[in-house]
DSSP file (Angstrom, degrees, kcal/mol; ACC not computed):
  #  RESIDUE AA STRUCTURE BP1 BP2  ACC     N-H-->O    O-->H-N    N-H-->O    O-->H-N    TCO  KAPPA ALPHA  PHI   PSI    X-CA   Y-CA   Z-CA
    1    1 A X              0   0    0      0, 0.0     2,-0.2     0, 0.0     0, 0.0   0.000 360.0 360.0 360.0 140.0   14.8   -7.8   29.2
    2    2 A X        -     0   0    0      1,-0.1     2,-1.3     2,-0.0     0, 0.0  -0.551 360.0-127.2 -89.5 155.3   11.6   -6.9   27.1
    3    3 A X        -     0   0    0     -2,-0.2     2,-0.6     2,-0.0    -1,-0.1  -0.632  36.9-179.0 -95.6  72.6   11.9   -6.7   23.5
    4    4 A X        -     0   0    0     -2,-1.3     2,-0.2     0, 0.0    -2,-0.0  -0.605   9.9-162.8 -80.6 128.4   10.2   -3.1   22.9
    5    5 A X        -     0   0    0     -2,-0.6     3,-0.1     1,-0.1     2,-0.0  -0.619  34.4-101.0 -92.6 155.0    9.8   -1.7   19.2
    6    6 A X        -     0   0    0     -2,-0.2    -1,-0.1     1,-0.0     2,-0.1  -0.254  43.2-102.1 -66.1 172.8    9.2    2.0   18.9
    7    7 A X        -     0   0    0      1,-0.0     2,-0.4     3,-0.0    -1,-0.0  -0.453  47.0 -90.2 -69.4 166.6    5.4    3.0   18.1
    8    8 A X        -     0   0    0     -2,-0.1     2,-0.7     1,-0.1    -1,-0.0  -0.842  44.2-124.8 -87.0 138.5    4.7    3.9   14.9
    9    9 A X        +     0   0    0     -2,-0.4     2,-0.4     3,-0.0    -1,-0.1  -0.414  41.5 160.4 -75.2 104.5    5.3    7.7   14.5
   10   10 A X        -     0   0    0     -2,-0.7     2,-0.4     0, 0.0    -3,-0.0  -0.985  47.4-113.0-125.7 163.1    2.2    9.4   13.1
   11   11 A X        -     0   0    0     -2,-0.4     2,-0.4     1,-0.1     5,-0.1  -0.571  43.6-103.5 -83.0 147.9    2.0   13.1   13.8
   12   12 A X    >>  -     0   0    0     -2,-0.4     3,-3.2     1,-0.1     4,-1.0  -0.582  23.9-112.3 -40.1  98.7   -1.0   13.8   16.3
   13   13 A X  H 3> S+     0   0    0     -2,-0.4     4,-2.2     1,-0.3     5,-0.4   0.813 123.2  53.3  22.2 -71.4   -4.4   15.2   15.1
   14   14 A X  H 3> S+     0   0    0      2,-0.2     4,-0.7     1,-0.2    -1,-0.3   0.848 107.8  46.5 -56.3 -39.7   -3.6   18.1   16.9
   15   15 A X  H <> S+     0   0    0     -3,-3.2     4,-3.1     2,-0.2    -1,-0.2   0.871 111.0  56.2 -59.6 -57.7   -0.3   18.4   15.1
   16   16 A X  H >X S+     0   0    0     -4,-1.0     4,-1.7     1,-0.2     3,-0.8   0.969 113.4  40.6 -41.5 -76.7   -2.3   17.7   11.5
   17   17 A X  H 3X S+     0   0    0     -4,-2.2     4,-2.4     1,-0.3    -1,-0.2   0.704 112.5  52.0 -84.1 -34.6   -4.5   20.5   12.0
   18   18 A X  H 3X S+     0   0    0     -4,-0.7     4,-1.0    -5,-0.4    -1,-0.3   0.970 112.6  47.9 -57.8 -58.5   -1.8   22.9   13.5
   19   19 A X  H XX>S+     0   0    0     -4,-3.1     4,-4.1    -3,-0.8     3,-1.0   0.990 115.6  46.9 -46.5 -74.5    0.5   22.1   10.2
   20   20 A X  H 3X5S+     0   0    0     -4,-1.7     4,-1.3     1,-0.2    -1,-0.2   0.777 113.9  46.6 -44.8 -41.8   -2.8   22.8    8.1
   21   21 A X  H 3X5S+     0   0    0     -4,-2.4     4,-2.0    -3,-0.3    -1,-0.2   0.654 110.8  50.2 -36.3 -45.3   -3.5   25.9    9.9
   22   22 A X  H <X5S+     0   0    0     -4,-1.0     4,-2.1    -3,-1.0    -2,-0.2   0.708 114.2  47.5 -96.3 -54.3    0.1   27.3    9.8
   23   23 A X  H  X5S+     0   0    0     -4,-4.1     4,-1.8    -5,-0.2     3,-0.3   0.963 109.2  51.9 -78.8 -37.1    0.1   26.6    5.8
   24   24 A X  H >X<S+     0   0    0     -4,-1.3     4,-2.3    -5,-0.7     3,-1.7   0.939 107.0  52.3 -46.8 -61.3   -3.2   28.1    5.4
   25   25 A X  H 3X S+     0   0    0     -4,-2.0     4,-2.0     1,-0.3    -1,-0.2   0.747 108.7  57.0  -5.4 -61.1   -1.8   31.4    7.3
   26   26 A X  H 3< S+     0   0    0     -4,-2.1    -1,-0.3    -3,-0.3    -2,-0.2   0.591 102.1  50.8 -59.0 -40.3    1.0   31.2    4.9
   27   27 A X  H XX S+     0   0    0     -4,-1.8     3,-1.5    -3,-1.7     4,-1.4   0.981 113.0  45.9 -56.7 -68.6   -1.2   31.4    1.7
   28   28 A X  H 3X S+     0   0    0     -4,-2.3     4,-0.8     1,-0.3     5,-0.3   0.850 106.1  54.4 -61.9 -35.1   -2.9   34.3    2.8
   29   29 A X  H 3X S+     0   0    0     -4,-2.0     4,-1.2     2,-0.2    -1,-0.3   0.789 106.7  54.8 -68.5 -14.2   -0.3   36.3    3.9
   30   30 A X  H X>>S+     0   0    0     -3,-1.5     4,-2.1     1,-0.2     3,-1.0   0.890 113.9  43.0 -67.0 -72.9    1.1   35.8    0.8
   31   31 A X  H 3<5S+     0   0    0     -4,-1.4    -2,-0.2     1,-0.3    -1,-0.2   0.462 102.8  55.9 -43.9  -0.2   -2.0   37.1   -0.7
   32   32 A X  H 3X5S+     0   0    0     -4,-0.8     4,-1.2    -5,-0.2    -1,-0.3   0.693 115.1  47.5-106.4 -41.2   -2.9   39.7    1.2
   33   33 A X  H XX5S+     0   0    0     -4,-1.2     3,-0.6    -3,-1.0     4,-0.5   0.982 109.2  48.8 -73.5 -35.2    0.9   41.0    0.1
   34   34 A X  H 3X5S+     0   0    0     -4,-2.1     4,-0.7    -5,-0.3    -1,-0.2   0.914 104.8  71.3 -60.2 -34.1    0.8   40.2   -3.7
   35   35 A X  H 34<S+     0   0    0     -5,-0.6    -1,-0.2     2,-0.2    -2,-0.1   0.815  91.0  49.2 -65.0 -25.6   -2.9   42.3   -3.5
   36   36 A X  H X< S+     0   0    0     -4,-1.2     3,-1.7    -3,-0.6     2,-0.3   0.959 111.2  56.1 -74.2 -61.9   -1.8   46.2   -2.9
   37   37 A X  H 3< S+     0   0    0     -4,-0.5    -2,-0.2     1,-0.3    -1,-0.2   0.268 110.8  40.5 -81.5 -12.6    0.5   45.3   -5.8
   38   38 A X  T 3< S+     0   0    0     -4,-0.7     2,-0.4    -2,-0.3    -1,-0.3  -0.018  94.7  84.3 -98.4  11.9   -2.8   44.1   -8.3
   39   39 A X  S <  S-     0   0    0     -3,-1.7     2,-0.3     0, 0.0     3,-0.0  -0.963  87.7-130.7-127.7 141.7   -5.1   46.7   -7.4
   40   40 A X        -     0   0    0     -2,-0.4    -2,-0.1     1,-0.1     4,-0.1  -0.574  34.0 -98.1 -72.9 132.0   -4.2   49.7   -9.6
   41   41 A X    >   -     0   0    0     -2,-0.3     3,-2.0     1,-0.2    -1,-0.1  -0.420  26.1-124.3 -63.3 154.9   -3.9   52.9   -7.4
   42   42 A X  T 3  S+     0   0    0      1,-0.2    -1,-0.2    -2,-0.1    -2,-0.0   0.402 110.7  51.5 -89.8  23.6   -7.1   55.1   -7.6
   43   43 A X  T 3  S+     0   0    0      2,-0.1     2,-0.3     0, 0.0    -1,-0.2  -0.136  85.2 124.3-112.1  18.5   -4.9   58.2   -8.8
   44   44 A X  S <  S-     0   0    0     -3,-2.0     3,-0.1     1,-0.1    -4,-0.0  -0.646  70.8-109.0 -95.2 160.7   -3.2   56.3  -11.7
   45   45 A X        -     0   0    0     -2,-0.3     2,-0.3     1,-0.1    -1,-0.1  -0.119  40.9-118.1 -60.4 145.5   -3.3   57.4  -15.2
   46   46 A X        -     0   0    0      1,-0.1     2,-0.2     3,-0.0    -1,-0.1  -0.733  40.4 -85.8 -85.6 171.0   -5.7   55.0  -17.3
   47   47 A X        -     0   0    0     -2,-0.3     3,-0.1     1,-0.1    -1,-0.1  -0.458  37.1-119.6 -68.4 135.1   -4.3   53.3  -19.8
   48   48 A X        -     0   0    0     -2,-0.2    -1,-0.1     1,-0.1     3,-0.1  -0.379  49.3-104.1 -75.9 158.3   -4.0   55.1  -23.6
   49   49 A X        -     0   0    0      1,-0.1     2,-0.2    -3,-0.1    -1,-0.1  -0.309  42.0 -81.7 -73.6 175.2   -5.9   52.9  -25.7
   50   50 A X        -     0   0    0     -3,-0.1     2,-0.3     1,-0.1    -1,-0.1  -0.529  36.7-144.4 -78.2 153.8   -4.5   50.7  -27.9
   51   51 A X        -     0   0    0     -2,-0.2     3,-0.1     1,-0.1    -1,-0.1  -0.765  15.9-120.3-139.2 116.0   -3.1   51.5  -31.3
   52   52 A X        -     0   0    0     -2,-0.3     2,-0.3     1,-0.1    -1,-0.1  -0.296  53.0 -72.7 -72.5-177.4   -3.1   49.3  -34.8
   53   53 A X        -     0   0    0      1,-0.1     4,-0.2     2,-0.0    -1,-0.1  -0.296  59.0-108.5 -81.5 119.6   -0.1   48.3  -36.4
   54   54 A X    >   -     0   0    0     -2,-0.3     3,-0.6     1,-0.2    -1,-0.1  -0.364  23.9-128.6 -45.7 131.0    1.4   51.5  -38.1
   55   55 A X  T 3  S+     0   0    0      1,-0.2    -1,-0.2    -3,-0.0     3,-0.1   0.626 105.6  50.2 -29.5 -40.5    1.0   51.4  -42.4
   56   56 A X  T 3  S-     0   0    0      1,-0.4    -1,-0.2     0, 0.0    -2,-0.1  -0.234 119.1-108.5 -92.1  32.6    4.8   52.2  -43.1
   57   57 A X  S <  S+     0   0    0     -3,-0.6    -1,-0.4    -4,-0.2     2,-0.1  -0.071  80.5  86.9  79.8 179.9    6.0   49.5  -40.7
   58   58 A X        -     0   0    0      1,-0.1    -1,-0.1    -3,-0.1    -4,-0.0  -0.581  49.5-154.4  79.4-151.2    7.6   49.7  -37.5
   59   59 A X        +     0   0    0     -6,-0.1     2,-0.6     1,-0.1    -1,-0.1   0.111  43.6 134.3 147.5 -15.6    5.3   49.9  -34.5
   60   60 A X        +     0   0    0      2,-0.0     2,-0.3    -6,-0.0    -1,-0.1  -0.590  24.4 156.6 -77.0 115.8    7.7   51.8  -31.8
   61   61 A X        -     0   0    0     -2,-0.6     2,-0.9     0, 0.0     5,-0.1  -0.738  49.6-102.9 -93.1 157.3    5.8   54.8  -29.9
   62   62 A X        -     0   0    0     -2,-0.3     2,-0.1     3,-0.0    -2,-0.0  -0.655  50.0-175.7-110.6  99.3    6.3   56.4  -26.8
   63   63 A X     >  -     0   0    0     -2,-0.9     4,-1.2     1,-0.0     5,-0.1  -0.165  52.0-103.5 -52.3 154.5    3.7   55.0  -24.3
   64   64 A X  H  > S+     0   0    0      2,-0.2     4,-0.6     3,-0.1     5,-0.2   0.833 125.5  50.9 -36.0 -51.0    2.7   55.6  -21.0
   65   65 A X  H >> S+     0   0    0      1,-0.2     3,-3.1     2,-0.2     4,-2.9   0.994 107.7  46.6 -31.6 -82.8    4.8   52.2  -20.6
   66   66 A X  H 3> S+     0   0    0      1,-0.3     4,-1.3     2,-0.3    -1,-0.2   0.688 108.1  54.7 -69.3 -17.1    7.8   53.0  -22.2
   67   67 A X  H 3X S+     0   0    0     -4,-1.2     4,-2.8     2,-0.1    -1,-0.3   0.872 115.2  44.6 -85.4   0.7    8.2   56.6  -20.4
   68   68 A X  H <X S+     0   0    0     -3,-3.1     4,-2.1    -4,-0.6    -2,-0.3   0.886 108.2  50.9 -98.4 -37.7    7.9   54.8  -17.2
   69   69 A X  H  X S+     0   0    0     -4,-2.9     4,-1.3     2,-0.2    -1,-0.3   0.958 115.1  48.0 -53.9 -53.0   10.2   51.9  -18.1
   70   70 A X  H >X S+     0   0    0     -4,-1.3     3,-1.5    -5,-0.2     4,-0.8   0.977 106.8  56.6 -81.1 -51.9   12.7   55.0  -19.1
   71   71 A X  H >< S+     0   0    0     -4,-2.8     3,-0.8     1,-0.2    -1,-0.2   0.849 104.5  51.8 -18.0 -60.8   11.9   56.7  -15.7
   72   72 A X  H 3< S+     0   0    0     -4,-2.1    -1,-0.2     1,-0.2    -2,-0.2   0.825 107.0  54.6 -54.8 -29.1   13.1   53.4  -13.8
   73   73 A X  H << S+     0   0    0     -3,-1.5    -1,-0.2    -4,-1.3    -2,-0.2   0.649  79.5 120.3 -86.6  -0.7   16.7   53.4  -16.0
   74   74 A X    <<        0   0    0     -3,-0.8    -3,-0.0    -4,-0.8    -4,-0.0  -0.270 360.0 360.0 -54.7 131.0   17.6   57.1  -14.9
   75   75 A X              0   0    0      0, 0.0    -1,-0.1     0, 0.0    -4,-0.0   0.803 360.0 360.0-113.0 360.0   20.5   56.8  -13.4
């Protein structure tokens, strides 16, 4: 009986480049979904400018932020 050892297992060229291909895919489709969600919509409000620190203290207004933040808790 011959004394055979396995080969050494390296993944194939063909394999590399498929695996490299397959994560690349993966990135972008992440990116392409993360991207509607960074591009502002072209019918959004701008932003009010910003505001120094009030003279009597304190600092809470109600922003364009904060009514929308209170929009999401409605229940």
């Amino acid at each position: 009986m011959q004394n055979r050892q396995p080969p050494d297992h390296h993944p194939s060229p063909a394999r590399r480049s498929f695996l490299r291909g397959a994560a690349t895919a993966g990135a972008a489709a992440a990116a392409v979904v993360a991207l509607p969600h960074a591009v502002p919509a072209p019918d959004a409000t701008p932003p009010e400018p910003a505001r120094g620190a009030p003279e009597g203290g304190g600092g809470y207004h109600l922003s364009a932020h904060v009514r929308q933040y209170y929009e999401t808790t409605r229940v």
